[in-house]
N, C-alpha and C positions, 0 to 999 in steps of 0.2 A: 473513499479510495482514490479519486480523483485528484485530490489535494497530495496523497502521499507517492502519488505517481508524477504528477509537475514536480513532487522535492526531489525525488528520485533522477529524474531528467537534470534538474540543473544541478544536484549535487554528484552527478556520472565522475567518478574515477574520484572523488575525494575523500578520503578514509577517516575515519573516528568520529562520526556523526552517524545516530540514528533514531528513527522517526517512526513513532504507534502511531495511527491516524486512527481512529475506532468510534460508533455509536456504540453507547453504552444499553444501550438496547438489546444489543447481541447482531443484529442487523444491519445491512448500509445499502438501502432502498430495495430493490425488489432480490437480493439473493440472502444465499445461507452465511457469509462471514459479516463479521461485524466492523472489519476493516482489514488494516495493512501495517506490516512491519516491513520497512526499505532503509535501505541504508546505500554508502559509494558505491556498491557492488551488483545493484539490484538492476541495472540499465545491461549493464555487461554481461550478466547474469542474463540476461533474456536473449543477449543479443546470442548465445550459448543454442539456445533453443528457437533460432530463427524468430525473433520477436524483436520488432519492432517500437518501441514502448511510444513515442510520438504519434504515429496513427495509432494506435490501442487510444492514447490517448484523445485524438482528434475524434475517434470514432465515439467517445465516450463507453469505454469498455475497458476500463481498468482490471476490473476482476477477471479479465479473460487473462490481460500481463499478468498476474498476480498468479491465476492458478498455472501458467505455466512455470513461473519463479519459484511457487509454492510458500509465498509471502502473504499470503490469506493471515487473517485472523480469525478463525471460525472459535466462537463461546456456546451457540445456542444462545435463545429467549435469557435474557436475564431476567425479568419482570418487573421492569422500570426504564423510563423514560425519561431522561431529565436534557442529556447536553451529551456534543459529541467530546471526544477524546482525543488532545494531541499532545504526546510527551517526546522532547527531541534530549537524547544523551550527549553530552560532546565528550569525548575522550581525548585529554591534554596531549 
C-alpha cells in the first residue's frame, strides 16, 4: 500500500492513469486489505477528508489514507502466496 500511496502523491491532479498495488495473498502485512486502488484523484480525494497523504505516508500508514479514501482493496485469504500485484491502466 505504500507503493500505491508514493504514485498517488506524485501522480496528484493527473488524470487517466490508475494503479492496483495488491498481495495476492488477500493481505498487505499486518491488516485486513490486500492492497490499493489510487488513481490523480486519490491525494485530493483525502485532502476532502482532512488527510494528509504525505505524513500518512512518512508515518508508514497508508491503509489509514486508504480507509479514509475508501481505496482499500479488501479480497479476504485467497490461499496462495506467490508475488505482489501492480497493474497501472493508462487512458489515452
Amino acid at each position: 500500500m505504500e507503493l500505491a500511496l508514493a504514485f498517488a502523491i506524485d501522480l496528484d491532479n493527473n488524470h487517466g492513469i490508475t494503479l492496483l498495488s495488491a498481495g495476492i495473498d488477500g493481505g498487505d502485512g499486518p491488516t485486513n486489505a490486500a492492497g490499493a486502488i489510487v488513481d490523480g484523484l486519490t491525494v485530493s480525494k483525502g485532502r476532502g477528508f482532512g488527510v494528509d497523504a504525505e505524513r500518512y505516508l512518512q508515518d508508514n500508514d497508508s491503509y489509514g489514507d486508504f480507509a479514509m479514501t475508501k481505496e482499500l482493496l479488501v479480497t479476504g485469504p485467497t490461499g496462495t502466496n506467490v508475488m505482489d500485484l501492480q497493474i497501472v491502466l493508462v487512458n489515452g
